[in-house]
C-alpha positions in Angstrom: 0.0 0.0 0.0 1.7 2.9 -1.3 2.4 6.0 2.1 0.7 8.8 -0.1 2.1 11.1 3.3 5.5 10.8 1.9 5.0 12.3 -1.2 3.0 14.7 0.0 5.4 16.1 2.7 7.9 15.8 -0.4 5.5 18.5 -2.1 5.4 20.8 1.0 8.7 20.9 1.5 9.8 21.6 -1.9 6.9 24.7 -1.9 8.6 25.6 1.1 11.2 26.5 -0.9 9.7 29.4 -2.6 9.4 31.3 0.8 12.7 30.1 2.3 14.6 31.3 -0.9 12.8 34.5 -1.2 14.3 35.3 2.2 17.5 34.2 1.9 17.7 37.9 -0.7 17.7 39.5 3.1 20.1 36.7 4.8 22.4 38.1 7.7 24.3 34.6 7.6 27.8 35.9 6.7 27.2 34.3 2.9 25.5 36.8 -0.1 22.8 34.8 -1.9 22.5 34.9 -6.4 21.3 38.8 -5.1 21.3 40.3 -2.2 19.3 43.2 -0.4 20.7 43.8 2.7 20.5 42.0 6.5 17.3 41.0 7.9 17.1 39.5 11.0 13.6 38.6 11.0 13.7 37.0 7.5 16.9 35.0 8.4 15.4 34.4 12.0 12.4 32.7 10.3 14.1 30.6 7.8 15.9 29.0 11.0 12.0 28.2 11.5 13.1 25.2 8.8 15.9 25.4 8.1 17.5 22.5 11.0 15.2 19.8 9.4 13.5 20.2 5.6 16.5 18.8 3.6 16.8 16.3 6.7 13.7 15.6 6.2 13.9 15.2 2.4 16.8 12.6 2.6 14.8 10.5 5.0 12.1 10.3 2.9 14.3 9.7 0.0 16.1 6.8 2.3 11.9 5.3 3.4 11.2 5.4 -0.4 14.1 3.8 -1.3 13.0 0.4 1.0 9.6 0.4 -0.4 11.2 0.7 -4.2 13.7 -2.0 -3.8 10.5 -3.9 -2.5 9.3 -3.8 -5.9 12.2 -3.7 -8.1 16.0 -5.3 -8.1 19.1 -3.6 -8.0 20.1 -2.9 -11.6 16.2 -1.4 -11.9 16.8 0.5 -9.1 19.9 2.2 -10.9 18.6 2.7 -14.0 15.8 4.7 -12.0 18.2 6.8 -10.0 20.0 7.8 -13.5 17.0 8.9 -15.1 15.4 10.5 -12.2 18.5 12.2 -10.6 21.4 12.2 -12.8 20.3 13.1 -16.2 18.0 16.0 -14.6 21.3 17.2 -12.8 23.7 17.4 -15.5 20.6 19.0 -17.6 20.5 21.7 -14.9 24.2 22.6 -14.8 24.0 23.3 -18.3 20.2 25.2 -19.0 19.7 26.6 -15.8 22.0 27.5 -13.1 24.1 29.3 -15.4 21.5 31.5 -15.6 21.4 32.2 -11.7 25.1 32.7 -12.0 24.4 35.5 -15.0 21.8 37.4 -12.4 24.5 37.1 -9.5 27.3 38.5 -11.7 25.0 41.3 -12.9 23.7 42.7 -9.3 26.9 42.2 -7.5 29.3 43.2 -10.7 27.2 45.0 -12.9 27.9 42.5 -15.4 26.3 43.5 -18.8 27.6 40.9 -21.4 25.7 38.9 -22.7 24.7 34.9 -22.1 26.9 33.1 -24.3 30.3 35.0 -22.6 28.3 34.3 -19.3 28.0 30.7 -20.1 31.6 30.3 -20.6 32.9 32.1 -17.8 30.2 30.1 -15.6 32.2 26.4 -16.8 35.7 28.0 -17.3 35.5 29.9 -13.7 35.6 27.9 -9.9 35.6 29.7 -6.1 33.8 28.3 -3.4 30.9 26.8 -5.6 28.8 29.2 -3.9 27.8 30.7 -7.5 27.2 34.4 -6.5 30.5 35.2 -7.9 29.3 34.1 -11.2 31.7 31.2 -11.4 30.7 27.4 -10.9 28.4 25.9 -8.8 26.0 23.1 -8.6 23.5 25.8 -7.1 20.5 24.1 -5.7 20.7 20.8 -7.6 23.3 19.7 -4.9 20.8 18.0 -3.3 20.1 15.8 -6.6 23.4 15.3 -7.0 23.9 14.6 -3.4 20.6 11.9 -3.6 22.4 10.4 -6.6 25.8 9.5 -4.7 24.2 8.5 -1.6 21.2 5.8 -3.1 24.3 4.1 -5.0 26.8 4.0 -1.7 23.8 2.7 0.4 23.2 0.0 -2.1 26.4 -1.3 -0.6 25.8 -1.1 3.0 22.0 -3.0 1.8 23.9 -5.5 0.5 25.9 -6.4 3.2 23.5 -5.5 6.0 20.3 -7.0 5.6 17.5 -5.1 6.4 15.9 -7.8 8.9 19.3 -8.2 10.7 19.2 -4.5 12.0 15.7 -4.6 12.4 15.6 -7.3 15.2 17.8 -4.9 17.0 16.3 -1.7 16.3 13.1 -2.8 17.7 14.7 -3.4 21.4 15.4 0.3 22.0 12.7 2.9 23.3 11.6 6.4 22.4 14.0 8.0 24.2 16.9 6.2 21.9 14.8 6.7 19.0 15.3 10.4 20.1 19.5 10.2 20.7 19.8 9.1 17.4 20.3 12.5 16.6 23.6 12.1 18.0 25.2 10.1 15.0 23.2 12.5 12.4 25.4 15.1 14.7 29.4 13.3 14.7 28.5 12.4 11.0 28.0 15.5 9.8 31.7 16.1 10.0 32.7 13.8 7.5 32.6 14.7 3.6 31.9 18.5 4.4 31.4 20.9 1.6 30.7 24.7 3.5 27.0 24.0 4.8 26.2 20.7 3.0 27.7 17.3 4.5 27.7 14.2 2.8 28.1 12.2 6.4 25.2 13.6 7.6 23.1 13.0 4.7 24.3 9.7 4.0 23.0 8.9 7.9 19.7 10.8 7.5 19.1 8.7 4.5 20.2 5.3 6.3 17.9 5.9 9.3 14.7 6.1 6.8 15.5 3.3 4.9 16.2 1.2 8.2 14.7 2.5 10.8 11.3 5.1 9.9 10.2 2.0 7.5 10.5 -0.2 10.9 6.7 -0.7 11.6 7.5 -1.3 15.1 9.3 1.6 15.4 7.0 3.9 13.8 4.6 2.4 16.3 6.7 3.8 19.2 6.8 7.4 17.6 3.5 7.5 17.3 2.6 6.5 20.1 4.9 9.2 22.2 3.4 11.8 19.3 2.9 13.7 22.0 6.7 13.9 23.7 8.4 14.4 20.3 6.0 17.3 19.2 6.6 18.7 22.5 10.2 18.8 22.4 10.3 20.0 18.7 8.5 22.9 19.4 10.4 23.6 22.5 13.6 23.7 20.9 12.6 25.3 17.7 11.3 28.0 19.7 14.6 28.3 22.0 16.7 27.9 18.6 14.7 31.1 16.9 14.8 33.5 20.2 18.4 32.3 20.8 19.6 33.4 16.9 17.6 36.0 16.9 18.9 38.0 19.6 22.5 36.2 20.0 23.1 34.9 16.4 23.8 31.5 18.4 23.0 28.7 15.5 25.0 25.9 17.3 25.8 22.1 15.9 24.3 19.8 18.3 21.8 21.8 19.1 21.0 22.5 15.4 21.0 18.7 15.0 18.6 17.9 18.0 15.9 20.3 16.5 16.5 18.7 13.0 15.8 15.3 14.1 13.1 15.9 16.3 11.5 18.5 13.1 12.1 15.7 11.0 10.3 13.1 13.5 7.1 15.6 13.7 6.7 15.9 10.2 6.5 12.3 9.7 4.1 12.2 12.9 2.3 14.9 11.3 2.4 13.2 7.7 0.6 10.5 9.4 -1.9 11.9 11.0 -3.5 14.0 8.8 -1.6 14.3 5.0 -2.3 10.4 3.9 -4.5 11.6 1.5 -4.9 11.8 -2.5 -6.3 13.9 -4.5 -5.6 15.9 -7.8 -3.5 18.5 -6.3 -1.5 16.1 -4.5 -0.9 14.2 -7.3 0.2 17.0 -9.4 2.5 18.1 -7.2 3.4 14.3 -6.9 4.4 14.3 -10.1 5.9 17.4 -10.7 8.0 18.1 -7.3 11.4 17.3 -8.5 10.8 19.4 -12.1 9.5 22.4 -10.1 12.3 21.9 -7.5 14.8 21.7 -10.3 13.1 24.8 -12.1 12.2 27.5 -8.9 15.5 28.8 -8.3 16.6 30.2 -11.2 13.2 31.4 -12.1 13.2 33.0 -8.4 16.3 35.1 -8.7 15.4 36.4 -11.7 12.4 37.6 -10.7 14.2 38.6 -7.3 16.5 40.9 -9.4 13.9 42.9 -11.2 11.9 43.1 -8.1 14.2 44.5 -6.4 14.8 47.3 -9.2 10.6 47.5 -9.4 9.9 49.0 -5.6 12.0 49.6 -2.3 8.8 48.2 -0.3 9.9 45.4 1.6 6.9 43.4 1.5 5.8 43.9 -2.4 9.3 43.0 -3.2 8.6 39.5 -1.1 5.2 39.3 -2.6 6.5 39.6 -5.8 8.9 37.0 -5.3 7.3 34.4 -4.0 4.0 34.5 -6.2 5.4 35.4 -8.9 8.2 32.6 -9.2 5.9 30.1 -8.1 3.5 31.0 -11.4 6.1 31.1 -13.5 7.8 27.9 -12.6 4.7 26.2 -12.8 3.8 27.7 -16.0 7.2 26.6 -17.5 6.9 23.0 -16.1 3.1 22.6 -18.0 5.3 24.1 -21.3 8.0 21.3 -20.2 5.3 18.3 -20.2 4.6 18.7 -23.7 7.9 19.1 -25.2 8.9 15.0 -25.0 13.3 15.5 -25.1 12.7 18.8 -22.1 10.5 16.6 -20.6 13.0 13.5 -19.8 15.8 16.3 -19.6 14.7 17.6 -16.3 13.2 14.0 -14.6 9.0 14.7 -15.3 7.5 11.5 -14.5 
C-alpha cells in the first residue's frame, strides 16, 4: 500500500522553498545569496524556523522510499531509475539553468552587462567556493540531486551487506528515548565529507535511518505513540533555537542537529496523522515536485533581481517573489510536459 504522506510532505517541503529562498535575498548569515538586499534579522530568523530539518527531512524520505522501491524492483532497476530521475536532470540543470542564476548574480553584484553566451563560458571556465554568487561554478541548488544520486548508490552497498531484517531485530529493542539520541550520529557524521554547509556524512545517515529505521513498523509504532513527547520537544527547541539566533546569532551544531531530528520526526508524525491523503492537487505536485524543484531557483532570482529594481517596499518585493516565481515555474513545467526531449531532460514523471 503505497504512504501517499511521503509524497506529500515531499511537495510541502519543496513549496517551502519558494518562501525560504525568497528570504534568503535579506540573509544576515555571513554568505550573499544569487542577489542580495541587505540584513534582515527577522527573515533570516524565520528561515531557522526550517531550516534544521527540511533537507533532513527530504533525505529521510528519499532513504523510506528507497526500501519500499527495492521492494518492488532489483538492483540494476533500481539504478537505472536513479540515473533517469536524478542524474540526467542534474547534469541537464548545470547546463540550461544554473548558469542562468550565476548570470543574475554576476550582474547585481558586478554590474555584469555581457551577454549569455560570454556568461556561459565564464560560468564552466571559472571555480571559487561553488557558492555561484560570484558568477563562477556551482551546482546551485541541484546539490541536493546530486547529493541523492551518490548517496542511493553508496547505500546500495551497506543494503547488500546489511540486511534489512538483521538490523531490524535490533532496532526494535530500543525505546523512544533512543529513538530520540539518534540525533547524536546525524550530529558526529556531519563532519565527515563537508562541503561549506552541505555534508555528505550527515546525509548519508539521515538517508540510512529512513530506509532502516522510519520504515521499521514497530518503530513507527513507538513514535506515534509518544506523538505527543516528540511534538513537544520539537516545538520547544525550535522555539529556543529562533529567540536564541535571533537576539544572540547563536546557531550551534548539536543543538541544530537535536531540532533537525526531532522536526524531521514531527513531520513524519504529522504526515501520518493528517496528509495520507490523494487527490488531484497532490498528485500534481506528486508528479511534478522534483521538475518544479529543479526549475524555482533560477526562475526565483530572476524575478528577485527585477523586483528589487521595481519598488524599495519590503513586502511587495517578497510578494512579488514568491508568487510570482511560483506561477512562472509552474507555467514553465506545463510548457516542459509537452515538449517530449525537455520533458526527460529535467526528470518529469
Amino acid at each position: 500500500m503505497r504512504k501517499h504522506y511521503l509524497d506529500n510532505l515531499r511537495t510541502i517541503m519543496i513549496l517551502l522553498l519558494f518562501p525560504i529562498h525568497t528570504f534568503m535575498i535579506w540573509n544576515n548569515y555571513g554568505t550573499k545569496f544569487y542577489i542580495w538586499a541587505g540584513a534582515n534579522k527577522l527573515l533570516s530568523s524565520l528561515i531557522i524556523l526550517v531550516n534544521p530539518w527540511i533537507m533532513a527531512l527530504l533525505f529521510v524520505i528519499a532513504g523510506m522510499c528507497a526500501k519500499y522501491s527495492l521492494e518492488k524492483r532489483n538492483t540494476k532497476e533500481f539504478i537505472k531509475e536513479r540515473f533517469s530521475k536524478l542524474l540526467i536532470p542534474f547534469i541537464s540543470g548545470i547546463i540550461l539553468l544554473i548558469p542562468l542564476q550565476t548570470l543574475y548574480a554576476r550582474k547585481f553584484f558586478f554590474g555584469y552587462n555581457g551577454n549569455f553566451l560570454n556568461n556561459y563560458k565564464y560560468f564552466f571556465t571559472h571555480f571559487t567556493d561553488l557558492s555561484g554568487n560570484d558568477g563562477c561554478f556551482t551546482p546551485g541548488h541541484l546539490w541536493f540531486i546530486v547529493f541523492l544520486f551518490i548517496i542511493s548508490l553508496f547505500a546500495l552497498l551497506i543494503i547488500k551487506y546489511i540486511p534489512y531484517k538483521k538490523v531490524s531485530i535490533k532496532l526494535e529493542k530500543i525505546n523512544i528515548i533512543g529513538i530520540i539520541l539518534l540525533f547524536i550520529p546525524i550530529w558526529l557524521m556531519s563532519y565527515v565529507g563537508a562541503f561549506g554547509v552541505y555534508s555528505f556524512g550527515r546525509y548519508f545517515t539521515l538517508y540510512l535511518l529512513g530506509y532502516y529505521v522510519i520504515t521499521n513498523e514497530i518503530i513507527m509504532d513507538k513514535i506515534m505513540k509518544n506523538k505527543g513527547l516528540i511534538l513537544g520537544l520539537f516545538s520547544l527547541f525550535q522555539l529556543m533555537l529562533v529567540i536564541l539566533y535571533y537576539h544572540f546569532s547563536y546557531y550551534g551544531d548539536i543543538f541544530v542537529n537535536l531540532v533537525g531530528w526531532l522536526g524531521t520526526l514531527s513531520c513524519i508524525i504529522i504526515g501520518n496523522l493528517y496528509l495520507n491523503i490523494e487527490g488531484k492537487i497532490f498528485d500534481y505536485f506528486k508528479k511534478g515536485s522534483f521538475p518544479i524543484y529543479i526549475l524555482h531557483l533560477p526562475v526565483l532570482v530572476i524575478i528577485g533581481y527585477y523586483s528589487l529594481i521595481i519598488t524599495n517596499n519590503i513586502i511587495l518585493q517578497i510578494c512579488m517573489i514568491i508568487f510570482g516565481s511560483f506561477i512562472v515555474t509552474i507555467l514553465l513545467y506545463e510548457i516542459i510536459k509537452k515538449i517530449p526531449i525537455l520533458k526527460k531532460i529535467i526528470g518529469v514523471r
